[in-house]
C-alpha positions as CSV (number, residue, x, y, z in Angstrom):
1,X,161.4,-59.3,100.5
2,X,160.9,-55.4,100.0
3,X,158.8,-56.3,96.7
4,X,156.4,-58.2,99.2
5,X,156.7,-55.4,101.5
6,X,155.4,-53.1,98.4
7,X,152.9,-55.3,97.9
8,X,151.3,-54.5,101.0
9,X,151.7,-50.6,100.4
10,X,154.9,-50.4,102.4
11,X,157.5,-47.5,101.4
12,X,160.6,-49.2,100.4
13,X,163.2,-46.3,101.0
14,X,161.4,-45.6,104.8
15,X,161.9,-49.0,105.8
16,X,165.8,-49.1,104.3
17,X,166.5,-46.4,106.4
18,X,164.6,-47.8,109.3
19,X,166.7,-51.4,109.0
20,X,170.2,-49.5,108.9
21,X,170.6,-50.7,105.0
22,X,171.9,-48.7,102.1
23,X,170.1,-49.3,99.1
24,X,173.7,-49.6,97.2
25,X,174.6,-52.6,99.3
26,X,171.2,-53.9,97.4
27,X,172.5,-53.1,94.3
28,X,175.9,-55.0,94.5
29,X,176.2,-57.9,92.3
30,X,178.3,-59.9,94.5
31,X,177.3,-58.5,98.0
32,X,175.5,-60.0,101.0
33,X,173.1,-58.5,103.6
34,X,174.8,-59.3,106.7
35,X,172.2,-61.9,108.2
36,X,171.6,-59.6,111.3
37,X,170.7,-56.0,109.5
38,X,168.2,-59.0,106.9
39,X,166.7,-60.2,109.9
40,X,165.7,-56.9,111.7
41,X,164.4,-55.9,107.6
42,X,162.4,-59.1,108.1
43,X,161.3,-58.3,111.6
44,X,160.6,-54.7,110.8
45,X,158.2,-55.2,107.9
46,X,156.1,-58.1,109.1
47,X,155.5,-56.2,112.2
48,X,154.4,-52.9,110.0
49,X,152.7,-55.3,107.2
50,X,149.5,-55.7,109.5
51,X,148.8,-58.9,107.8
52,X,149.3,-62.4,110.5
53,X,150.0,-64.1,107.4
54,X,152.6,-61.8,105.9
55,X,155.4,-64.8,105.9
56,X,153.0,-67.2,104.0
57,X,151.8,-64.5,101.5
58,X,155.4,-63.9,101.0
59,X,156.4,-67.5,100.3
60,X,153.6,-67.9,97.8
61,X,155.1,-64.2,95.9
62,X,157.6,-65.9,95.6
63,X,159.3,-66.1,91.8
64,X,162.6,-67.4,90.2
65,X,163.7,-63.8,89.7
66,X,163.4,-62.7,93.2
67,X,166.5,-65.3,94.1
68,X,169.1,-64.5,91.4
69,X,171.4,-66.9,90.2
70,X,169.7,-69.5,91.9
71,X,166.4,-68.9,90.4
72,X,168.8,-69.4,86.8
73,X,170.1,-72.7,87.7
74,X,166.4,-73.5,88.9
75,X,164.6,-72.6,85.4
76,X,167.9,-74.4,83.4
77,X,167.6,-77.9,85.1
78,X,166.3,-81.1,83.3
79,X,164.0,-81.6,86.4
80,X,162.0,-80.7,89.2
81,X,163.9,-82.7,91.5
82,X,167.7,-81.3,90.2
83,X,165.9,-77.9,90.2
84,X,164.8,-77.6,93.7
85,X,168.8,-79.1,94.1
86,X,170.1,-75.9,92.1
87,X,168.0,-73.6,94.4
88,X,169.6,-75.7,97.7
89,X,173.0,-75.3,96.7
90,X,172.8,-71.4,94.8
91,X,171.2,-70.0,97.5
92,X,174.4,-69.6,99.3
93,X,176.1,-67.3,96.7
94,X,172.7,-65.1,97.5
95,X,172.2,-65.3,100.6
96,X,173.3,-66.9,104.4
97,X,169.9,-66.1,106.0
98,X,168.7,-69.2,105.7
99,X,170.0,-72.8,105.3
100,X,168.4,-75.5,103.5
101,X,168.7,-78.9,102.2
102,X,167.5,-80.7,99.4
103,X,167.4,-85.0,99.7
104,X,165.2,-87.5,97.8
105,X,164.1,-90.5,99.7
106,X,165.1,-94.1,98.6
107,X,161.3,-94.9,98.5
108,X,157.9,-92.6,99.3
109,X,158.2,-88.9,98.7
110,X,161.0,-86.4,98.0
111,X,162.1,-83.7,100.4
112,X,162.8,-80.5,100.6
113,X,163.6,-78.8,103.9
114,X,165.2,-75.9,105.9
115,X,167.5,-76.5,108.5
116,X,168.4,-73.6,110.0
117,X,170.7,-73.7,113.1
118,X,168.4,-72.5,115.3
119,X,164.4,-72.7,115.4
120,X,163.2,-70.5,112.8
121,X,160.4,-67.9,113.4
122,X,157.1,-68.4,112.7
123,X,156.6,-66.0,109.9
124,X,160.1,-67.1,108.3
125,X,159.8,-71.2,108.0
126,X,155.7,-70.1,106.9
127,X,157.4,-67.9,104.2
128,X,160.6,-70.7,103.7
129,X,157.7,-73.8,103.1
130,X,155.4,-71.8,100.6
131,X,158.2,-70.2,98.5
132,X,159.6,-73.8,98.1
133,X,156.0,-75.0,96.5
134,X,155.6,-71.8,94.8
135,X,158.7,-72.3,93.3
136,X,158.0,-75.8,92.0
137,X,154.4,-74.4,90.6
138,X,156.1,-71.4,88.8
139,X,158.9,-74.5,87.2
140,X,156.1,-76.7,85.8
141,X,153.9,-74.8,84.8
142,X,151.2,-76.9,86.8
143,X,149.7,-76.5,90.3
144,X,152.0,-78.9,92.3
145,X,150.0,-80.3,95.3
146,X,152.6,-81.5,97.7
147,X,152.2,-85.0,99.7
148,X,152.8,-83.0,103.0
149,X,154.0,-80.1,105.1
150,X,155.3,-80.1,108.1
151,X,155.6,-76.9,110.1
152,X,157.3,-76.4,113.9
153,X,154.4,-73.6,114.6
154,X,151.2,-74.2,116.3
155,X,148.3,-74.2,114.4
156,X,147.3,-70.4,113.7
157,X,143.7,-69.0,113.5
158,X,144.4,-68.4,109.8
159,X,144.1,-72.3,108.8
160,X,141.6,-72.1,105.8
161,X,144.5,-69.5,104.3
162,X,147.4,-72.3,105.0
163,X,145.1,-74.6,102.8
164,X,144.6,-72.5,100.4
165,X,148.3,-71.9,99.7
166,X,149.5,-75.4,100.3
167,X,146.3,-77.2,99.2
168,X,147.6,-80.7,100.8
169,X,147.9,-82.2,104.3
170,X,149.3,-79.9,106.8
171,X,151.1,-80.9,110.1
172,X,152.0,-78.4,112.7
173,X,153.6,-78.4,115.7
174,X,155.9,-81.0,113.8
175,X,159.2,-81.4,114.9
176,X,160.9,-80.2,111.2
177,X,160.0,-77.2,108.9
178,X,159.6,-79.0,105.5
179,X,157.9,-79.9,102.2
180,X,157.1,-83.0,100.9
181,X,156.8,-83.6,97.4
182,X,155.6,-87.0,95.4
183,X,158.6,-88.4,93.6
184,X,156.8,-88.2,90.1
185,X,155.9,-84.9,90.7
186,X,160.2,-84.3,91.3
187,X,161.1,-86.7,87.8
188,X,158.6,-84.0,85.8
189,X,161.0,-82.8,83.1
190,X,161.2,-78.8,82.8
191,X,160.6,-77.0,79.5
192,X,162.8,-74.4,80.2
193,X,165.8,-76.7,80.9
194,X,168.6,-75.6,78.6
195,X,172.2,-77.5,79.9
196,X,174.2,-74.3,78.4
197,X,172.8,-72.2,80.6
198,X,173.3,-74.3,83.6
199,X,176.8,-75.4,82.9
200,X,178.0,-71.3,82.7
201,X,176.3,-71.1,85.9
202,X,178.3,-74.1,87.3
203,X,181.4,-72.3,86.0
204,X,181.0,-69.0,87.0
205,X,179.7,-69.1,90.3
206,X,182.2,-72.7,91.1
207,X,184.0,-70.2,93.4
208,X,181.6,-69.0,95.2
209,X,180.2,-72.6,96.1
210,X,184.1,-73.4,97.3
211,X,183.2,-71.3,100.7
212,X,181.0,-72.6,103.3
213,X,179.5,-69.7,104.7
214,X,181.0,-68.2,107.5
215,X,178.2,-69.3,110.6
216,X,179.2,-72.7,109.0
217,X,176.8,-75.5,107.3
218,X,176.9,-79.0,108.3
219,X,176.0,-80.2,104.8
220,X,178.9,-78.6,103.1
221,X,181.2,-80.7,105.4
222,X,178.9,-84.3,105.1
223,X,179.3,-83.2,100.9
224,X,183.2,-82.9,101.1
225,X,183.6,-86.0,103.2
226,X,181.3,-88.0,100.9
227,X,183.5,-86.3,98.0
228,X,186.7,-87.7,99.6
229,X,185.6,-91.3,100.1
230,X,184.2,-91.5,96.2
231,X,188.0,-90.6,95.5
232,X,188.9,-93.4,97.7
233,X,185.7,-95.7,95.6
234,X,183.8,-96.5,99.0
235,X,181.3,-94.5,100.1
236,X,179.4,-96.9,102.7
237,X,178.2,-95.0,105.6
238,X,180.9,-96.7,107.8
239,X,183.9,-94.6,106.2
240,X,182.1,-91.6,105.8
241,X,181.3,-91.3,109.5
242,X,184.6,-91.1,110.7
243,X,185.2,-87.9,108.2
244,X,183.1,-86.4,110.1
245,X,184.3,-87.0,113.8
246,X,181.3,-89.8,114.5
247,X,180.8,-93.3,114.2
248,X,178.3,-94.4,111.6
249,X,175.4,-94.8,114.3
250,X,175.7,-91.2,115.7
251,X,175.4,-90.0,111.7
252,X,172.8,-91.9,111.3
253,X,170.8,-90.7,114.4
254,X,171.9,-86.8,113.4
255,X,170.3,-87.2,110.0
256,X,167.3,-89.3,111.1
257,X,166.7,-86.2,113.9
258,X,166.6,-83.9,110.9
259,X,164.4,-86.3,108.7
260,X,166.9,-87.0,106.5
261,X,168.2,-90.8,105.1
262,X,172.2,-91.2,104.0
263,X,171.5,-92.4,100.6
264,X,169.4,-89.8,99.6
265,X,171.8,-87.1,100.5
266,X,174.6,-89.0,98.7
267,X,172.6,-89.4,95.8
268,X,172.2,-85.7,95.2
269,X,175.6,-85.5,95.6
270,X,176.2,-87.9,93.1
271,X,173.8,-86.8,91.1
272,X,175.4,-83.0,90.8
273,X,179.0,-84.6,90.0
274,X,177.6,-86.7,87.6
275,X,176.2,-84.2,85.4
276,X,179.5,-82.1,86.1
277,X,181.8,-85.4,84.7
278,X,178.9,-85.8,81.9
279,X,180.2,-82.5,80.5
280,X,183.6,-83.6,79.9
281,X,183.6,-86.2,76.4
282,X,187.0,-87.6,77.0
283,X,185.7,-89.5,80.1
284,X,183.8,-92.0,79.2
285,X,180.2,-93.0,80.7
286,X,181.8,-96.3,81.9
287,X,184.8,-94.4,83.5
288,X,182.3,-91.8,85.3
289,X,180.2,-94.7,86.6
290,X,182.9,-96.0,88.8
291,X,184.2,-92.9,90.0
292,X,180.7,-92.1,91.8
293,X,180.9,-95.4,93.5
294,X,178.6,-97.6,91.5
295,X,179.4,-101.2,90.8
296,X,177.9,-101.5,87.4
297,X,176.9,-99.2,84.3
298,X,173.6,-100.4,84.3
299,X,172.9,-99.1,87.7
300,X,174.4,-95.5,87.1
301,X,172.7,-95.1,84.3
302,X,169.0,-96.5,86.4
303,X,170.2,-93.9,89.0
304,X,170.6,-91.0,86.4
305,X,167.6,-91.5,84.5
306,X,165.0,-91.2,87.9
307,X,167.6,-88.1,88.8
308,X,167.3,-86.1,85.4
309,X,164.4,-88.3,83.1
310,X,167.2,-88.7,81.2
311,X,169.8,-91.4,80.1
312,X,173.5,-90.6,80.6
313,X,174.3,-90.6,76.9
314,X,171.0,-88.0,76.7
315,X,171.9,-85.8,78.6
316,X,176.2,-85.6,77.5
317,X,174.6,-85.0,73.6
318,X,172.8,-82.0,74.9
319,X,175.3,-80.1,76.8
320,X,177.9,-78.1,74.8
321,X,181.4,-80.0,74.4
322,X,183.9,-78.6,77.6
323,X,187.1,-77.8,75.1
324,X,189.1,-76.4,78.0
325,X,188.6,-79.3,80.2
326,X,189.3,-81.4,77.5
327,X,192.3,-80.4,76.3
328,X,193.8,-80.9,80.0
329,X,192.2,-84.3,80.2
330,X,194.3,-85.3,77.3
331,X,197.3,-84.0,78.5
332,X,197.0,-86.3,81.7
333,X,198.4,-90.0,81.1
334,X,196.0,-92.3,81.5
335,X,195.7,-95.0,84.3
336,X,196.6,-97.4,82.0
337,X,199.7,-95.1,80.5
338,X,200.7,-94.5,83.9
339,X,201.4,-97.9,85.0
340,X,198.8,-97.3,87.9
């Protein structure tokens, strides 16, 4: 945000001081701007920027580095699709100023979209859309045009500049803030992927991803209810609903009223523990297979290959061999050993 802000010949210490932020709270490796002092930053420098567009402009400055360890995960995923996942579910340790969540369709176009608890300003979900496409441009290497945005905000004066930055169909005064992108254009494979790097990120920061943030998140709750029925091996709609306080139709309804479809939510879900369980060699493919509720090999490993572009046994060979987890895995009887 403040490098935007310098961008457009803003003095960074002025407008610290202005928002009631110490720059050591900036500093802090593990810290958090309390989401009320980032949004009056936010307020403070569009207003002074001059520029109508500031929020756009923002979103297409954006870079992997200016969102930490979530710009990490991002650049060490196999994929477009998983990285865009990685920058959904890292953005919490960084950040609770804005919510978001990542889903692939079961047909069509992939999705990724903010859903903030309330309506988001104008200038945030303009700089929340762009940063998501610039983003997937600065990952591949290749100007990603997206099937569709769709933004809550009236059309603005400033069109031709929209088009310019999204260069695809744009639909405003839509009832979601969100980007669409082709599922090919998700399955790209990334040349920077590198599983060792994403696997110390999984590790270090697992801790952080344990707490839902403190204004709460329904997606964190929908994940740990999904998580508790693939313990139980049934995760049909119908027994995740009552997790959650609703019958299967009210779920339904909620995620259709954000855009979003059940399977595709539980297949990033699946597709994140997957690649976790992948990591371990003592559990074999077939083992891991059944514990994310699917009925046969063949299908996990169809599943894993649109998620990553990669076959199961692929991707285990490239990630580096989880001693620590291993050695506790073969200190647990087996189901067999156990009588189970």
């Amino acid at each position: 945000m403040l490098s935007s802000a310098e961008r457009v010949a803003l003095d960074r210490e002025a407008l610290l001081t202005r928002a009631g932020l110490d720059p050591e709270e900036l500093e802090a490796p593990d810290g958090q701007i309390p989401q009320e002092r980032h949004l009056a930053l936010w307020r403070l420098i569009c207003a002074r920027s001059q520029d109508p567009c500031f929020g756009l402009h923002h979103g297409e400055w954006m870079t992997l580095g200016r969102i930490g360890v979530a710009g990490y995960a991002a650049w060490s995923s196999p994929t477009l699709g998983a990285a865009l996942s990685s920058v959904d579910r890292y953005s919490r340790v960084v950040t609770e100023f804005l919510e978001s969540c990542y889903c692939r369709r079961q047909a069509g176009a992939g999705m990724v979209m903010t859903l903030p608890s309330c309506r988001l300003s104008d200038d945030m979900a303009d700089a929340a859309v762009a940063s998501d496409v610039s983003l997937a441009r600065c990952l591949t290497g290749r100007h990603i045009r997206p099937r569709e945005v769709w933004l809550q905000r009236r059309q603005p004066p400033q069109r031709t500049e929209y088009e310019r930055i999204f260069d695809c169909p744009i639909l405003f005064d839509h009832q979601h803030n969100a980007v669409l992108f082709e599922s090919e254009a998700l399955d790209l494979p990334l040349p920077s992927a590198d599983p060792l790097l994403l696997t110390y990120i999984d590790r270090a920061f697992s801790a952080n991803l344990a707490l839902p943030p403190s204004h709460g998140v329904p997606y964190v709750e929908f994940e740990s209810a999904v998580l508790e029925q693939l313990a139980q091996g049934d995760v049909r709609i119908e027994q995740v609903a009552p997790r959650l306080g609703m019958s299967a139709r009210t779920l339904q309804r909620r995620l259709k009223d954000r855009g979003l479809e059940y399977q595709g939510l539980l297949d990033t879900i699946r597709q994140r523990l997957a690649m976790e369980l992948l990591g371990n060699r003592l559990i074999s493919i077939k083992e891991i297979c059944y514990r994310l509720g699917f009925s046969e090999p063949s299908a996990f490993r169809r599943a894993f290959k649109r998620w990553t572009g990669q076959s199961p046994s692929a991707y285990r060979l490239a990630r580096p061999v989880r001693l620590r987890s291993m050695i506790r895995a073969s200190a647990t009887p087996s189901t067999e050993q156990s009588g189970r």
